[in-house]
Structure formats: structure tokens, C-alpha cells
C-alpha positions in Angstrom: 0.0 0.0 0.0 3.1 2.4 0.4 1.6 3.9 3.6 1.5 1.9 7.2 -1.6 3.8 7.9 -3.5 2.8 5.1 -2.5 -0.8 5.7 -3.3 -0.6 9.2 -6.7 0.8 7.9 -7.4 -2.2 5.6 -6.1 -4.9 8.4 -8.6 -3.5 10.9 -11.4 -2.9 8.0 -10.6 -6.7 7.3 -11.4 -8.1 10.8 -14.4 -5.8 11.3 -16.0 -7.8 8.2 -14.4 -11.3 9.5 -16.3 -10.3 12.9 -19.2 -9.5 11.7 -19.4 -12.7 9.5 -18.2 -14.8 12.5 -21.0 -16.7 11.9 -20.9 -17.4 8.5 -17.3 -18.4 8.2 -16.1 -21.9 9.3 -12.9 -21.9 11.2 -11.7 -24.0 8.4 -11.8 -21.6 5.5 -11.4 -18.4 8.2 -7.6 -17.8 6.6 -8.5 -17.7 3.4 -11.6 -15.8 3.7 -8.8 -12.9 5.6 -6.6 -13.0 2.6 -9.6 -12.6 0.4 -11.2 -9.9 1.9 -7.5 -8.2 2.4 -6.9 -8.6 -1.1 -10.6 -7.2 -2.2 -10.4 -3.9 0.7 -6.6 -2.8 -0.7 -7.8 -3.2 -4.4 -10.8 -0.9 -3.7 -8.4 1.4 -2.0 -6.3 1.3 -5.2 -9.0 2.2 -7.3 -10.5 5.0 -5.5 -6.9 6.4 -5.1 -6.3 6.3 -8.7 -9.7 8.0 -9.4 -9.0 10.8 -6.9 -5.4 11.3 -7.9 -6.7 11.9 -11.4 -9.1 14.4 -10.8 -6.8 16.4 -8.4 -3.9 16.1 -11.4 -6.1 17.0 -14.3 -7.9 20.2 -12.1 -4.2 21.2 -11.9 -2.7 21.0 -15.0 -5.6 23.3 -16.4 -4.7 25.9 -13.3 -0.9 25.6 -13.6 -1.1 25.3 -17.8 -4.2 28.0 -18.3 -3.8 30.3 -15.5 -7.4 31.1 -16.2 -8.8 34.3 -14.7 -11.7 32.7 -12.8 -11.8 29.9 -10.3 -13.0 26.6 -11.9 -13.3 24.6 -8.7 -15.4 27.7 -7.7 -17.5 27.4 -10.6 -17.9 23.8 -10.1 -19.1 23.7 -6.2 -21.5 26.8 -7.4 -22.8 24.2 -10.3 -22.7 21.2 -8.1 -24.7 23.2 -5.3 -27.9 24.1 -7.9 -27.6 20.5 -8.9 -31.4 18.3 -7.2 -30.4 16.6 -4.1 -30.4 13.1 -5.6 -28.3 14.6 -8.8 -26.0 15.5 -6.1 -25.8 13.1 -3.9 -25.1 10.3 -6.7 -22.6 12.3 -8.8 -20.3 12.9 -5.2 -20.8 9.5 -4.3 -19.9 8.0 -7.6 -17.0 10.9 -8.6 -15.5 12.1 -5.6 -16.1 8.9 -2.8 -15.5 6.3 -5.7 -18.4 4.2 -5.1 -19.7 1.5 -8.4 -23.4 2.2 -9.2 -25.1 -1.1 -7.4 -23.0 0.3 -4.2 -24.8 4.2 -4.8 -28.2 2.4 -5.3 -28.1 0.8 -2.1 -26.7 3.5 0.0 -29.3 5.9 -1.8 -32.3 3.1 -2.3 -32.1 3.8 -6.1 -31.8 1.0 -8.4 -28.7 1.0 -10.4 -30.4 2.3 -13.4 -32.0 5.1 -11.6 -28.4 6.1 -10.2 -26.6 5.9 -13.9 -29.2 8.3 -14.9 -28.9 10.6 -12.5 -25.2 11.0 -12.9 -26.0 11.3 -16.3 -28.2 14.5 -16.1 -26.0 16.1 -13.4 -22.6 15.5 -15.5 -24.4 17.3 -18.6 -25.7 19.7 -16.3 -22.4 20.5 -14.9 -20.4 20.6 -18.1 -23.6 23.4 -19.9 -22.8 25.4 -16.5 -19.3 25.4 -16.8 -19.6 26.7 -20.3 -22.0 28.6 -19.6 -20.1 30.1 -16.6 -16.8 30.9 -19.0 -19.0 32.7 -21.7 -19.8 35.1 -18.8 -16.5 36.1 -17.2 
């Protein structure tokens, strides 16, 4: 993982699930069910990394590269705020927590079709705003 702390965070995320699927597990297959899970928690801490790191790296390169007058992050928190609540709430949880669309659906109560559409309609919401919001300044 490169960091103890995130490692730390995966071991302990990793007995939480063992513990509460004591039940379920046989002692027998307990080990590999560990390693599994491991495995499964540090790859979807991978992942969401990787989709964070981009978004920070490409929102940088059009600052440093650019050095556009306005604030784009700005404009983008003012779009994202005018966005319905379960635009919103979808399009954080699916761009900026990292979540896959059946994981949004139950966390929201939305079926996964529901959620792809909503993410939809707030992306191409966002991206007329932002234009909209450059024609301006």
C-alpha cells in the first residue's frame, strides 16, 4: 500500500468484516476468507486512489497550464450546489467517494439504473454550466 496507515486501515477494515461474518465463516476456510477480503479492501483502495489522484492532477494541470482568470473549482461547487439533491448526492458519491453504481443504489435506495441516470443528467448539467459560466467572465 506504500503507507502503514493505510495498511493498518485495511487490516482492521478486514477483521471488522471477519467479525461480523463470524458466523458465516467456518474456522476451516477463516484464513482464506482474511486474505480474500484483504486482497478485495486494498484493491478498492487502489481504485478509488487512482480516481482521486486523477481528478486532483487533471484540475491542476488546467490551473498551472491555463492560469485562467476565474476559479474553476469555484464554478464547479457553485454548479454542483444548484444540482437536485439526488443529482447531487449520486454524482459525489460516484465521482468524488469512488463508489460503483449497485454500491450508490443501495446506500441511496435507487436502483442502479435510476443512479446511472442521475449521474447522467448532473454531469451534462455540470459541463452546460461550466460553459455557460466561461461565456460570462
Amino acid at each position: 500500500m506504500r503507507s502503514e496507515d493505510e495498511a493498518r486501515d485495511i487490516v482492521q477494515d478486514t477483521f471488522e468484516k471477519v467479525w461480523l461474518k463470524a458466523a458465516e465463516v467456518s474456522f476451516e476456510k477463516a484464513k482464506s476468507y482474511l486474505f480474500t477480503t484483504a486482497y478485495r479492501l486494498m484493491l478498492e483502495r487502489i481504485r478509488k486512489s487512482r480516481r482521486t489522484t486523477s481528478i486532483d492532477h487533471s484540475l491542476r494541470v488546467v490551473s498551472v497550464d491555463e492560469q485562467p482568470d476565474f476559479d474553476v473549482i469555484k464554478i464547479l461547487n457553485e454548479g454542483i450546489s444548484r444540482l437536485p439533491e439526488d443529482q447531487r448526492s449520486v454524482l459525489l458519491l460516484r465521482d468524488y467517494e469512488g463508489y460503483h453504481y449497485d454500491e450508490i443504489g443501495q446506500i441511496t435506495g435507487l436502483n442502479e439504473s435510476q443512479v446511472k441516470v442521475y449521474i447522467y443528467r448532473a454531469r451534462v448539467f455540470l459541463k452546460n454550466y461550466i460553459v455557460a459560466a466561461e461565456n460570462l467572465i
